[in-house]
N, C-alpha and C positions, 0 to 999 in steps of 0.2 A: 504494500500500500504506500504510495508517493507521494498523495496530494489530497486535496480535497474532493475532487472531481470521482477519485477512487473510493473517498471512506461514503460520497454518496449513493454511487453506485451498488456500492454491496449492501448498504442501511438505508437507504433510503431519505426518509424526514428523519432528520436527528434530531432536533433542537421543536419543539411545540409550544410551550408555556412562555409567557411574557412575564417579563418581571418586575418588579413595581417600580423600579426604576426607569426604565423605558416608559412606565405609563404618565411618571410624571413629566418624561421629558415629551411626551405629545401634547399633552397640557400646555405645556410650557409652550410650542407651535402657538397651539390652539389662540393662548393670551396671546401673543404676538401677531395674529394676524398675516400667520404662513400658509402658502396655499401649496405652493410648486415643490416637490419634494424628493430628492436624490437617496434611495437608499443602497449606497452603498456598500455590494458585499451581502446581498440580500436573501441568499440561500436559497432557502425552497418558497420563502415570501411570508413566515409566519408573522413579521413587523408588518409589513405593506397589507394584511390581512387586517392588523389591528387599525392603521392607519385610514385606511379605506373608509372603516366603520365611523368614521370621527371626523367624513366630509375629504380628504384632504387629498387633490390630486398628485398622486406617487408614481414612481420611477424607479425602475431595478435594474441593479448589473450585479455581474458576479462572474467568474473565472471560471466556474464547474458547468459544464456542457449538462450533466445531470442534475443538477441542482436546478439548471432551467427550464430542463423540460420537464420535474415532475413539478415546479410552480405554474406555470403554462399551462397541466390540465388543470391546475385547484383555480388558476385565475386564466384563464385564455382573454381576458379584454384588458390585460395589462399591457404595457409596452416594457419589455426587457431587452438588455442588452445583454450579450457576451463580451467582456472587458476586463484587463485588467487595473487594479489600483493606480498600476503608473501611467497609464494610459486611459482616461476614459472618455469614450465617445460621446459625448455634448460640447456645446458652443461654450464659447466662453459666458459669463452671468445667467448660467441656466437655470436657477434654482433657488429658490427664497431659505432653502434651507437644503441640508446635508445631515442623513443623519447614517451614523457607520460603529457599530458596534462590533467590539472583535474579530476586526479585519484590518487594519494598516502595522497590525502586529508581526503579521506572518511573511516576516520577511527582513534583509538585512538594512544594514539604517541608510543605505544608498538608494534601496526602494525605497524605502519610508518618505526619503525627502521628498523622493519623486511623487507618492503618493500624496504628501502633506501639500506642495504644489499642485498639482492637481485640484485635489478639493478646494485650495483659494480659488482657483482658473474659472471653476465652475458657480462658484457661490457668486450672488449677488451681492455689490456694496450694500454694507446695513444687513445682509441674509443671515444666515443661524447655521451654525455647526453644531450636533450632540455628538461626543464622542467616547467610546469605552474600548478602553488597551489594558493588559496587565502589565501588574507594576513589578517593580526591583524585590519587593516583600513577598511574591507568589511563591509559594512552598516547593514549585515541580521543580524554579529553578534549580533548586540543590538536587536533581536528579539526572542533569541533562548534562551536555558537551558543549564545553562556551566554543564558539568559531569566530567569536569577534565579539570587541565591549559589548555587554547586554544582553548578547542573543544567540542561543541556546538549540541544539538539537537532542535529539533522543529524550526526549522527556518522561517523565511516567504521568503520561496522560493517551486522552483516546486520538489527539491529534498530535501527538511529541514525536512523532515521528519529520515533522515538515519547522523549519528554522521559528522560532518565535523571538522577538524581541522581549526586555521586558525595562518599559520605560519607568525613567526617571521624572519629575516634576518640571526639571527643568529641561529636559530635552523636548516636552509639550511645552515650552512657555517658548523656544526656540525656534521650532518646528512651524508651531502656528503665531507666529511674529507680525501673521496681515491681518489678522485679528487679536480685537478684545477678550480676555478673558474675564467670560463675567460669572463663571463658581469652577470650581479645581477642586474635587475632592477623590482622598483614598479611599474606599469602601472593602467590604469582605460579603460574600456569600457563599451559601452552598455552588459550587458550579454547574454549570450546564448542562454540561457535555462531560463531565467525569463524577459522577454521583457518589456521594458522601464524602465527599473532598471538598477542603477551603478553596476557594479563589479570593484572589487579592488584584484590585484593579482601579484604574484612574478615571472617573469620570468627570467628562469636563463639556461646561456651556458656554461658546464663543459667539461672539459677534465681529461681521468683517470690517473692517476700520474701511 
């Protein structure tokens, strides 16, 4: 297994439940008066399902060839793309917001930058970024193979097998330099995608200067 594209492939929908965090950060949309909405990194489309329901015209990409086509039968009147992070297919000011959860992680900090440009490219002056990375405190790191500052292969996780970075406060306060940040915080939950295991992660609410 290599990628994402693979762990979909054999599983399917991994990921289903929304977590109260993400719902606050639709809220937060909502009060803002976001319409146009980039989710990238969107999987099988479990976010842009919740989003949909809350009025808000959504947008998907995502790297997994399977990922998109088992969202495509759950939603066939979406518009998805195939894309990656460092590259995505919209104009430039496409989107009154961005939102990208546990996706600009997976990858060495040369994507990242690429990826963290990008999402300025695409946001709107004044638009909105939600973002969630894991951080420097996430327990796998002490399980993996560093290949460069921060970021980790082989991990004991369901996805450690594909590079993960694990940021710093400051490398997000660097990275996203064309925006405001207007809340920065570390949180912990149950994780996801590896059940009954801590995750440790950065989430953060930008506006673009």
């Amino acid at each position: 297994m290599k990628d994402w594209d693979s762990l979909y492939k054999k599983k399917g929908i991994i990921q289903k439940d929304i977590s109260k965090y993400v719902k606050d950060a639709v809220e937060f949309f909502r009060q803002n008066n976001v319409k146009h909405v980039l989710d990238l990194g969107c999987g099988t489309g479990r976010h842009i399902v919740y989003m949909l329901k809350d009025g808000f015209n959504v947008r998907g990409c995502d790297v997994s060839d399977n990922a998109l086509k088992i969202m495509k039968e759950i939603l066939p009147e979406i518009e998805v793309k195939k894309c990656d992070m460092t590259s995505l297919k919209y104009n430039d000011n496409s989107f009154d917001a961005v939102f990208c959860h546990h996706v600009i992680q997976h990858g060495k900090m040369e994507d990242i930058k690429k990826a963290a440009s990008e999402i300025s490219r695409v946001t709107k002056k004044k638009g909105y970024l939600y973002l969630v990375v894991v951080s420097i405190n996430h327990p796998k790191l002490l399980t993996g193979e560093e290949i460069e500052k921060g970021t980790y292969i082989n991990t004991d996780s369901e996805d450690g097998h594909m590079p993960h970075h694990f940021f710093t406060e400051q490398e997000l306060k660097t990275l996203f330099s064309d925006f405001e940040i207007l809340h920065l915080e570390e949180l912990n939950q149950i994780s996801e995608i590896d059940y009954g295991k801590k995750s440790y992660f950065y989430e953060m609410y930008a506006k673009k200067k």
